[in-house]
N, C-alpha and C positions, 0 to 999 in steps of 0.2 A: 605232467600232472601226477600228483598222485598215487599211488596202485588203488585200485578199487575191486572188492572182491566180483564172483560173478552176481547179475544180476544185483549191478550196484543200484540203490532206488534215493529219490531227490524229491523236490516239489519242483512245483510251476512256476514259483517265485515269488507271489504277492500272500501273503499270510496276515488273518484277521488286526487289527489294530486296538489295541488293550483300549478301554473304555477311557481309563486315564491318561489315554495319550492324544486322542480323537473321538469325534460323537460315532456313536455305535450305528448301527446299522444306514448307513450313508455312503452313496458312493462317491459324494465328494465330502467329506468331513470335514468339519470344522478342529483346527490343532486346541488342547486345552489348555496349553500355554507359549509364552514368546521367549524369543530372546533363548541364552544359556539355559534355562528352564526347560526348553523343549527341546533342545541338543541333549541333554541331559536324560529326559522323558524317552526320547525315540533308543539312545545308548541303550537302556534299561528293558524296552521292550525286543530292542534284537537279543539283549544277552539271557532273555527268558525264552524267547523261541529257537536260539540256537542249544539249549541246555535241552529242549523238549524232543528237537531233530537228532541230536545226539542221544540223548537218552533212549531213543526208541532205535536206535540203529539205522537211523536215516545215513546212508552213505555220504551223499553229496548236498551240505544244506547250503541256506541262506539265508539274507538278514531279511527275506518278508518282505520289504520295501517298505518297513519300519520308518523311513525317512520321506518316506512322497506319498501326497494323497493321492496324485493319479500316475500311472505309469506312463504315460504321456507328458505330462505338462512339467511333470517333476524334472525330467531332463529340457523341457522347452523353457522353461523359467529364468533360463543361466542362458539363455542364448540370446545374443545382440541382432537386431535387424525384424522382431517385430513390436509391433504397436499393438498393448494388450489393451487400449484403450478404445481402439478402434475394432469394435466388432461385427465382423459381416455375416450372414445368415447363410448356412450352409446343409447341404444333406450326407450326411454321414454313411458311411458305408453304401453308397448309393442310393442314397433318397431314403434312408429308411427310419431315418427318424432326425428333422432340421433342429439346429442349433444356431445360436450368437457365437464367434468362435474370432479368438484373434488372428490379427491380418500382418503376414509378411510384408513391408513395407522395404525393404532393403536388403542388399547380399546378408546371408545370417553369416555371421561370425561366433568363435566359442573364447570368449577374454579371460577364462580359466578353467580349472579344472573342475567338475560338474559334482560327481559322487565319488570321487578319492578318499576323503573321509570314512566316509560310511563304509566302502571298501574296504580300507586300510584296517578300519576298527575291526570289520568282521575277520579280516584274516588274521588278527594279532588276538583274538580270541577263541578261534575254530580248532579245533583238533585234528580235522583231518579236511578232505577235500570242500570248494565251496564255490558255488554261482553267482556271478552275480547278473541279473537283469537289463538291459536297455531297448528302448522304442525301436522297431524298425524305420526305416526312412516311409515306404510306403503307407502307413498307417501315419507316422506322424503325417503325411501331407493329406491324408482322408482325416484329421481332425484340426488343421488350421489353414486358412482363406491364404491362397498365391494372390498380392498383389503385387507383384517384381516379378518374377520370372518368367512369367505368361505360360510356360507347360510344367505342367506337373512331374514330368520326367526328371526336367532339369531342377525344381525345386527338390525332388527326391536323392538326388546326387550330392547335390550342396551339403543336405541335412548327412547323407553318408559319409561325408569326408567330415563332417563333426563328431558324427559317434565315432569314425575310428580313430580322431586321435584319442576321444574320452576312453576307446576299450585298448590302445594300446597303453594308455597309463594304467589302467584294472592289471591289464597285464602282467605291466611290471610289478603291480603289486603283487602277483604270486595269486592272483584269481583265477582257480581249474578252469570253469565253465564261463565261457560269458554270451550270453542266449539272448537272439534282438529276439522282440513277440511284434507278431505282423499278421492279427487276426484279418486286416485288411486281402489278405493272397485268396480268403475265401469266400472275396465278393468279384475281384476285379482281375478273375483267370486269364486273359487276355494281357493287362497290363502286365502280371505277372511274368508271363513269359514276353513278354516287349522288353520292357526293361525294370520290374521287380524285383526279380533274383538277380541281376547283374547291380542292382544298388546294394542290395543285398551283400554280395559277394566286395565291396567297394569299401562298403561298413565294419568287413571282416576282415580287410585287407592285412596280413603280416601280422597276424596272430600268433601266437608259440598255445595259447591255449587253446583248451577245446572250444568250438564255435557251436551253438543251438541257433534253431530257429521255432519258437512258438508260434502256432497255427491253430484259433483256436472256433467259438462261432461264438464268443463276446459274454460279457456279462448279462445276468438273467434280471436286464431290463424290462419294461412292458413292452417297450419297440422292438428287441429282441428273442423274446418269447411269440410273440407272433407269427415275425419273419418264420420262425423254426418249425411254426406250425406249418407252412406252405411248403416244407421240404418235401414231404412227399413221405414213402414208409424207408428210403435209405436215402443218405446224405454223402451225396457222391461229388463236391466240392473238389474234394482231396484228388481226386482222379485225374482231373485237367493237369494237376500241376508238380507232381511228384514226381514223373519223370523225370521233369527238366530240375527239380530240384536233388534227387539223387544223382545228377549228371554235374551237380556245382559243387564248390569246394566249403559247404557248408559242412560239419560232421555229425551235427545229431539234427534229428527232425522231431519236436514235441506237438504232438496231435489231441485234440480231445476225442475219445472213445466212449466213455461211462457217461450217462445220461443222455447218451445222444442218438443218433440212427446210423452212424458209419458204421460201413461193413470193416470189422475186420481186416477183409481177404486184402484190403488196398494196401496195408504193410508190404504187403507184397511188390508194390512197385518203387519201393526201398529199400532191394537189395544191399546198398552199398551204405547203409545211415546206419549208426545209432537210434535206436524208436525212445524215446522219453513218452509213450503211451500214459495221457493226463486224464485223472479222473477228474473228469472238468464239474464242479459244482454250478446247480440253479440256484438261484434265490428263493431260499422259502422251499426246500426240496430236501425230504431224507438224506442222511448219510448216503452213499455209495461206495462198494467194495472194494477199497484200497488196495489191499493185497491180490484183491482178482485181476490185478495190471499183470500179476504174474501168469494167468491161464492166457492172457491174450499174446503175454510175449512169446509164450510156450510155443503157439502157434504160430510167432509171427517170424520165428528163423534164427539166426547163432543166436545162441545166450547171448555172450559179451556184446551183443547189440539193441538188447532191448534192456530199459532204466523204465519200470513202473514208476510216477510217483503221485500224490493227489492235488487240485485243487481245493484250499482250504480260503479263499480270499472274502468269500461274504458270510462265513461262520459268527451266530451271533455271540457280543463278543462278553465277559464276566468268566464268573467261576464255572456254569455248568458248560461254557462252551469250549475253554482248558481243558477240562474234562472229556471231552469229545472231540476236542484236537488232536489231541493227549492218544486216547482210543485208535484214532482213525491214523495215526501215526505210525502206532505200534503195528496194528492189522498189519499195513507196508511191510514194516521191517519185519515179523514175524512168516508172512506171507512170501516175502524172497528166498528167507532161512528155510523156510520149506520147499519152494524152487530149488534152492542150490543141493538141497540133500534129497529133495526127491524125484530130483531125475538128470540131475547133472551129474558123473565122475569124470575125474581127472585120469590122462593118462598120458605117455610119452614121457620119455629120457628125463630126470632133471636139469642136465645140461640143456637142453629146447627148451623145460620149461612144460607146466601143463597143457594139456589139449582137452577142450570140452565137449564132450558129447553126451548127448540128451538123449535119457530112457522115453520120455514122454510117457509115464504110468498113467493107466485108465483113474485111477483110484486120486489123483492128485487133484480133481475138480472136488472130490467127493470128501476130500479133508481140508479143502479151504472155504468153503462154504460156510460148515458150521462155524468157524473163527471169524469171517465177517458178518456173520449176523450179532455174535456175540461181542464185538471190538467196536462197530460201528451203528449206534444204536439211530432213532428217530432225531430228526434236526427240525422238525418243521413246529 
């Protein structure tokens, strides 16, 4: 990969969709054109968001998922062996909000390649390092009906031996990060360590890139804002399963922190991960302090293992919300430039190379503060 300075910062992955590309505030949008037109449309909106990641000193960007309306179905779409016609009614995430949802009907197979494109484009235009996105196996089989395989296990394997051959092609294209998201780990802890992190691990297989895993407590649905209500005053989800996930051969762990109830301290049972700590966005909720991914990574153990970066996915979208992308970007990369010089020095031989150790200044909450009130204004 890449060299990445310390306290390299990124996004989550899914970034707003320009109003001319898709209907705004929707989480399943409607495309506002066909055909070449909208190949064309989605090009245009990754090359505005990659100029905006860039511009703000985002280390590690991406194309947004400029190219799929859902982070699921967008890779399900290109896959042979279900019947989108045939929909059965299912409870998501454990019952917690039912859907029509299409039915596996046959072994799935992958008759090409999925997002090479879109890949290929963002790397032949990126400056420096860059992510890119795919479904976990788990989560996809919590959003489409097993009618073939009768256990969810074995439909979870199947779907992982598809995404890795789609990330060993990303691969080869020269993509740094390639991160499944499997908000699903933080409903069905049990399965997780049954057999979730080992599809997991299946999906990642023979990677040269860096491997994420996004873990997240879902978009700020009505269904999901509720559930969130029942959590209690800490959201201790994370706890069941971090062990066994810093014990697998994944390398970075992306969590949501900012608007939520996890404690902290649970980085803690991440000794051995990369933290991608996500300021995960509500629907219809203030900004949240970008660059405060840095006080928490402060806390959360070596530098070179925690990568602040924000959730910007349901930011509404035109000129004033650019504008506040824009903002909440900069916060980030201004916000780690402050990390890195205020409490990190290099030291050790140049032949070794640097070695980082962290002052942890009392004074370092108290000058990032005013910078995210003033970077990251009202969203609501």
């Amino acid at each position: 990969m890449t060299a990445t300075p310390l306290f390299p910062t990124t996004v989550a992955g899914s970034l707003p969709k320009p109003f001319w590309l898709a209907e705004p505030e929707k989480l399943w949008p409607a495309w506002r054109h066909q055909g070449a037109a909208l190949e064309a449309a989605q090009r245009d909106a990754v090359l505005v968001w990659l100029k905006e990641q860039e511009d703000a000193g985002i280390d590690v960007a991406s194309e947004g998922e400029q190219g799929r309306i859902h982070f699921v179905h967008g890779f399900l779409q290109h896959i042979d062996g279900i019947d989108w016609n045939l929909k059965t009614p299912m409870g998501i995430r454990n019952n917690r909000y039912v859907v029509d949802v299409p039915t596996v009907t046959a072994a799935v197979t992958r008759p090409r390649p999925v997002h090479g494109r879109e890949a290929g484009f963002l790397r032949a235009h990126a400056r420096g390092p860059v992510k890119f996105t795919l479904p976990g196996p788990m989560t996809i089989c919590d959003t489409i009906a097993d009618g073939h395989y009768g256990r969810r296990a074995d439909m979870a394997m199947a779907f992982a031996a598809l995404l890795n051959q789609e990330a060993r092609e990303l691969d080869a294209l020269g993509i740094d990060v390639i991160q499944f998201d499997e908000p699903a780990f933080n409903v069905f802890e049990a399965d997780v360590l049954d057999w979730g992190i080992a599809a997991l691990e299946r999906a990642a297989e023979g990677l040269k890139a860096r491997t994420a895993v996004h873990i997240c407590y879902g978009y700020g649905i009505e269904a999901n804002i509720k559930w969130k209500q029942t959590l209690g005053a800490e959201w201790r989800q994370y706890e069941a399963i971090f062990p066994a996930l810093n014990a697998s051969r994944i390398g970075q762990v992306s969590l949501e922190c900012a608007g939520s109830h996890v404690p902290m301290a649970l980085i803690g049972l991440l000794p051995d991960k990369e933290d991608p700590g996500r300021r995960h966005r509500r629907r219809h909720r203030p900004g949240r302090d970008g660059a405060g991914g840095g006080r928490h990574a402060r806390r959360g153990g070596p530098p070179r293992r925690r990568r602040p970066h924000p959730g910007l996915h349901q930011l509404r979208p035109g000129v004033a919300a650019a504008r506040r992308g824009r903002r909440r970007f900069r916060a980030l990369g201004e916000g780690a430039a402050l990390m890195r010089k205020g409490t990190v020095r290099l030291t050790g031989p140049p032949s070794r190379g640097p070695r980082a150790e962290c002052r942890r200044p009392s004074s370092l909450v108290a000058t990032l503060t005013p910078l995210l009130r003033t970077s990251t204004p009202s969203l609501s």
